[in-house]
N, C-alpha and C positions, 0 to 999 in steps of 0.2 A: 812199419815196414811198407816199405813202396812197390810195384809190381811195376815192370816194363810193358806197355802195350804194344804189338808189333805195330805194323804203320797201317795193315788191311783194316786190324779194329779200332785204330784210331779214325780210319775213312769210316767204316761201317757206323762209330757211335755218330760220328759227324752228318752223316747220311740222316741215320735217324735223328738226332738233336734236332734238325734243320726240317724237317720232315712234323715234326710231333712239338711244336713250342707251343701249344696252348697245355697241353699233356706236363711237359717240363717246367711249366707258369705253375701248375695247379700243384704237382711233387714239390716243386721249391717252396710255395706259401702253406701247401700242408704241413711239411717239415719246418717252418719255422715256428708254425701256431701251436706247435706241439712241444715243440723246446720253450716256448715262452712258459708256456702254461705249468710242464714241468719243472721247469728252472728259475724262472724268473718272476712270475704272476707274484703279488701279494694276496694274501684273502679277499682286499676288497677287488682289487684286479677280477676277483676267479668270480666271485659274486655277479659282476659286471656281465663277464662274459656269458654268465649262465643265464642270468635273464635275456642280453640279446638271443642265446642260442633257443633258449622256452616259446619268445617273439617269434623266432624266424620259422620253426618247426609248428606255432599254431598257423601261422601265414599262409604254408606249404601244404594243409593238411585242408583236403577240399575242393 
């Protein structure tokens, strides 16, 4: 099911889009990394990821 957007909030999301893209960069590569990891990741994939993610969170920490 599609929804029609009038033309004000078709300006208003434009406004913001154009306004917020580092915002919109970081929702879009959230939303894929999370589909990967549910959908598509293999074990060894998910393994991978997890030790970068143990790496990056000791790096952070300090």
């Amino acid at each position: 099911m599609t929804t029609k957007l009038s033309d004000a909030k078709k300006k208003a999301n434009k406004k913001w889009n154009d306004k917020n893209k580092d915002k919109t960069k970081i929702y879009r590569y959230r939303s894929s990394a999370k589909k990967y990891v549910r959908e598509l990741a293999s074990k060894d994939d998910l393994l991978e990821l997890k030790a970068m993610i143990d790496e990056r969170l000791r790096d952070s920490r300090g």
